[in-house]
DRENNUKOL-377807 format. One record per residue (C-alpha): y, x, z; residue in three letters; residue number from 1. Coordinates in steps of 0.001 Angstrom, whole numbers, plus 500000, padded with zeros to 6 digits. Layout:
% residues N
+--------+--------+--------+------+------+
!     py !     px !     pz ! resn ! resi !
+--------+--------+--------+------+------+
!      Y !      X !      Z !  ALA !  NUM !
...
+--------+--------+--------+------+------+
***
This chain:
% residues 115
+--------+--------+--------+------+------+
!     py !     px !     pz ! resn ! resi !
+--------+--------+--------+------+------+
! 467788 ! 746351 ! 712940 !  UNK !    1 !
! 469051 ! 743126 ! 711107 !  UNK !    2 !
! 472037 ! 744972 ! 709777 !  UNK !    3 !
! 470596 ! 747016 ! 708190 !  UNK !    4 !
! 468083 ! 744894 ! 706224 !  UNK !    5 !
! 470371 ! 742427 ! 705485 !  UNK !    6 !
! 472663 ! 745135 ! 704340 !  UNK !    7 !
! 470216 ! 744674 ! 701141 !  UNK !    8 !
! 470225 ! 741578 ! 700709 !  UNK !    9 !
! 467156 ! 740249 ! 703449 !  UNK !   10 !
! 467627 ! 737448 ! 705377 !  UNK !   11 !
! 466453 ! 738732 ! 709096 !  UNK !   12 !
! 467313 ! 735520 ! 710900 !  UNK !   13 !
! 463742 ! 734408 ! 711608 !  UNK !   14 !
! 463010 ! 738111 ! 713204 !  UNK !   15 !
! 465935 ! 737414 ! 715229 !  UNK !   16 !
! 464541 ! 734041 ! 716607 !  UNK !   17 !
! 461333 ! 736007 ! 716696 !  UNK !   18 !
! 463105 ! 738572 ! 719426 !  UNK !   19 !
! 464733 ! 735996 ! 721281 !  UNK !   20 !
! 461022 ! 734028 ! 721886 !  UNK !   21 !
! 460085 ! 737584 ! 722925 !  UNK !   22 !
! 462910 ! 738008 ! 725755 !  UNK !   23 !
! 461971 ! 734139 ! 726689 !  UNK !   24 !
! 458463 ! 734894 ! 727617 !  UNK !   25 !
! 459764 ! 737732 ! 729362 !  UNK !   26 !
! 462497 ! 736316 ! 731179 !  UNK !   27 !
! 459759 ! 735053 ! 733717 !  UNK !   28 !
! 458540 ! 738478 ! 734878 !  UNK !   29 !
! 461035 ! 739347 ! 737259 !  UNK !   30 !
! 459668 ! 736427 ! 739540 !  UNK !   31 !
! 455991 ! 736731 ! 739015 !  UNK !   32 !
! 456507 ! 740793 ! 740031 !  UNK !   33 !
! 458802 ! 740078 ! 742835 !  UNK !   34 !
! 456187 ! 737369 ! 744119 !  UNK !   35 !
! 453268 ! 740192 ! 743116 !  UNK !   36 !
! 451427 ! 738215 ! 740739 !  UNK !   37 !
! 450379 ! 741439 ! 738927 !  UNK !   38 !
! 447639 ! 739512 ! 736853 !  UNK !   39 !
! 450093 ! 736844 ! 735650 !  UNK !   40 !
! 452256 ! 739813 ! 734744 !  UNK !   41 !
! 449908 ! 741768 ! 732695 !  UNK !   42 !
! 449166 ! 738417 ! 730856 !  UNK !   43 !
! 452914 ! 738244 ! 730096 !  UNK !   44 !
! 452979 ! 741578 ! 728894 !  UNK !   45 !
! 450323 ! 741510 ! 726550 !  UNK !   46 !
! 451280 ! 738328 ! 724832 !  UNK !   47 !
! 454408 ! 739734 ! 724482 !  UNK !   48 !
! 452989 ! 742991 ! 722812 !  UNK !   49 !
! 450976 ! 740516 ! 720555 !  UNK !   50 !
! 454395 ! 739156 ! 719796 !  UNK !   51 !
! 456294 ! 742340 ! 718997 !  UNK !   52 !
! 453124 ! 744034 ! 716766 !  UNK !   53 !
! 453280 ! 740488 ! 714811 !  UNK !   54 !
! 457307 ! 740838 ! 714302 !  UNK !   55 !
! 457106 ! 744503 ! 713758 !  UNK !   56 !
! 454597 ! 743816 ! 710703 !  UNK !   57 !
! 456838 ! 741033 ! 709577 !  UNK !   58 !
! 460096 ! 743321 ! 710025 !  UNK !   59 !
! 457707 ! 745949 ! 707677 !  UNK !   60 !
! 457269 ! 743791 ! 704811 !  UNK !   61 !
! 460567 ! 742223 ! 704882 !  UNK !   62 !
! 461898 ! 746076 ! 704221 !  UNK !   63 !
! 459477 ! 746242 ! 701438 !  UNK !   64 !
! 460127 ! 743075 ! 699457 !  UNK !   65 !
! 464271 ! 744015 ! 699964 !  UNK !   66 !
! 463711 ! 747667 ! 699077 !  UNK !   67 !
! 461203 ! 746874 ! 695582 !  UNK !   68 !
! 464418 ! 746622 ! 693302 !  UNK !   69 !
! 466205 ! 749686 ! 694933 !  UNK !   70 !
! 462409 ! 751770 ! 694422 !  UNK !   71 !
! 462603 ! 750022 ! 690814 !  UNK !   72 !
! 466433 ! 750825 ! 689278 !  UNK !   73 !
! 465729 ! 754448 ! 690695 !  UNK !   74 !
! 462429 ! 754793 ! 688714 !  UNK !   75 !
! 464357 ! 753226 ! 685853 !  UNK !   76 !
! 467139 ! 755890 ! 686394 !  UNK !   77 !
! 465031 ! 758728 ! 686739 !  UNK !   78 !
! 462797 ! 757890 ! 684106 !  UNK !   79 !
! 465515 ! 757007 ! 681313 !  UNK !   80 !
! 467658 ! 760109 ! 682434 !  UNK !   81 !
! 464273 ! 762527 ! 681320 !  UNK !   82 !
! 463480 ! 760654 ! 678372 !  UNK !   83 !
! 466867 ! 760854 ! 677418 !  UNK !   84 !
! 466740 ! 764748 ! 678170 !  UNK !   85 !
! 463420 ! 765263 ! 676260 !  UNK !   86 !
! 464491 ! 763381 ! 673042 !  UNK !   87 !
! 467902 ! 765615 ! 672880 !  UNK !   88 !
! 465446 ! 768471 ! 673335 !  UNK !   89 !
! 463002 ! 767616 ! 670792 !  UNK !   90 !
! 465863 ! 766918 ! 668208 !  UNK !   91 !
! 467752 ! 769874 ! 668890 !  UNK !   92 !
! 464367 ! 772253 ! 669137 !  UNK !   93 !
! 461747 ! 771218 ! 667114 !  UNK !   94 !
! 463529 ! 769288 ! 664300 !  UNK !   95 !
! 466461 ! 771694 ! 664211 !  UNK !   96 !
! 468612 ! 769579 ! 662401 !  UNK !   97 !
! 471757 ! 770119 ! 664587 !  UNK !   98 !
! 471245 ! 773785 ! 664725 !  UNK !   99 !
! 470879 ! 776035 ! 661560 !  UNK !  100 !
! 469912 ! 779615 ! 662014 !  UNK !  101 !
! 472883 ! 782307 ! 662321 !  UNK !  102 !
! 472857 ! 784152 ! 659220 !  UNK !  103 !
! 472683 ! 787723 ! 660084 !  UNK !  104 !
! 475915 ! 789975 ! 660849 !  UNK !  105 !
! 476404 ! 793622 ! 660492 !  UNK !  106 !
! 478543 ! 795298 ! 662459 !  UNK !  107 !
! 480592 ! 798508 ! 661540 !  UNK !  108 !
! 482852 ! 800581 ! 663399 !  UNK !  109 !
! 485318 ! 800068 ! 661167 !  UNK !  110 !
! 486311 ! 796158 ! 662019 !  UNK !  111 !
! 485760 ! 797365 ! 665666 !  UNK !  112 !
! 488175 ! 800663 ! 665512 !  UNK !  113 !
! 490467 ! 800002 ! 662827 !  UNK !  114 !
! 492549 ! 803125 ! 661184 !  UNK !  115 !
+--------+--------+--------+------+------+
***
């Protein structure tokens, strides 16, 4: 997960250290099973759901805020490519200034066949 984030420039540390608190509250359920304290269990687990829907929102909009100039420059692209497009359209259609109108040929069977 964190290379790939940081592969744009996010710093993921925190939702590292955010994991690893995770796997520390956990660490403590193999005992209370074992010892079949089922209620102290369940508590465990849910905290530690808390946990991971709090990190997964934080992992969410750390994507976003890396990924806004990527959405952006792509736009920009996109956007400048078409504009780019329509204005060599417009001056080559509608203001015709780069294209004239053929002049009109005749053809004769004579500079086809010659004699």
């Amino acid at each position: 997960m964190g290379q790939g984030i940081e592969s744009f420039g996010a710093n993921a540390q925190g939702l590292m250290r955010s994991i690893g608190d995770v796997e520390v509250v956990m660490d403590g359920t193999k005992e209370a099973y074992f010892e079949l304290r089922f209620e102290e269990l369940l508590d465990t687990y849910e905290r530690a759901g808390v946990m991971l829907d709090r990190i997964e929102g934080q992992a969410l909009d750390l994507k976003d805020r890396s990924l806004l100039w990527v959405y952006v420059i792509e736009w920009l692209g996109v956007t400048g490519t078409a504009l780019f497009a329509g204005f060599v359209l417009w001056t080559i259609m509608v203001r015709r200034r780069l294209c004239r109108e053929a002049s009109a040929t005749r053809l004769t069977l004579s500079a086809v066949y010659p004699r």
